[in-house]
Structure formats: C-alpha cells, structure tokens
C-alpha positions, 0 to 999 in steps of 0.5 A: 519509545522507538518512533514509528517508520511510516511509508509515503503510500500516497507518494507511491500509490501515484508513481507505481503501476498496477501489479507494484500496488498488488505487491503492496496491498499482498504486503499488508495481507489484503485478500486477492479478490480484493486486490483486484479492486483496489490496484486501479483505484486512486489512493484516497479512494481506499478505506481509511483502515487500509491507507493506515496499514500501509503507511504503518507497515514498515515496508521499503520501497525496495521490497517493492521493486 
C-alpha cells in the first residue's frame, strides 16, 4: 500500500501571505465567502476537518507560488 504524502500545512500557513492560503484553501474546494474568513486566521484555529484536507491533499508547494 502506497503511503500517503501529507503537506506541512502549518509550516506553510505561517510562512505565506494571505492571497497564498487562498490559492490554497481554493485548492481543497473551500467556498469563496469562507476563504475570506479563514486566510487571516492562525492555522490551529482552522477546523480540524480543514487542517486534515490540506495535509492530505497531495498538493506541492510549488503549485502554490
């Protein structure tokens, strides 16, 4: 069984600026009024479904940039 890439999302939530987390919360199908919300928002403070779709969601950090 293939192991599952996980994506340091905390390690990138801190080190990114707001329209970076949007890119990244559009990545993961987040609802654009939501989005709004949640990019000047620390990281722990996101819902713990959110944080899990992001670290599983197979994206780079390049698609990112």
């Amino acid at each position: 069984m293939p192991k599952i890439g996980t994506f340091d999302g905390a390690g990138f939530w801190k080190n990114a600026y707001a329209h970076q987390r949007g890119k990244l919360l559009k990545k993961v199908n987040v609802p654009e009024d939501q989005i709004i919300a949640l990019v000047n928002k620390k990281y722990s403070e996101l819902p713990a479904p959110l944080k899990y779709d992001i670290e599983t969601s197979c994206i780079n950090k390049n698609d990112l940039k």
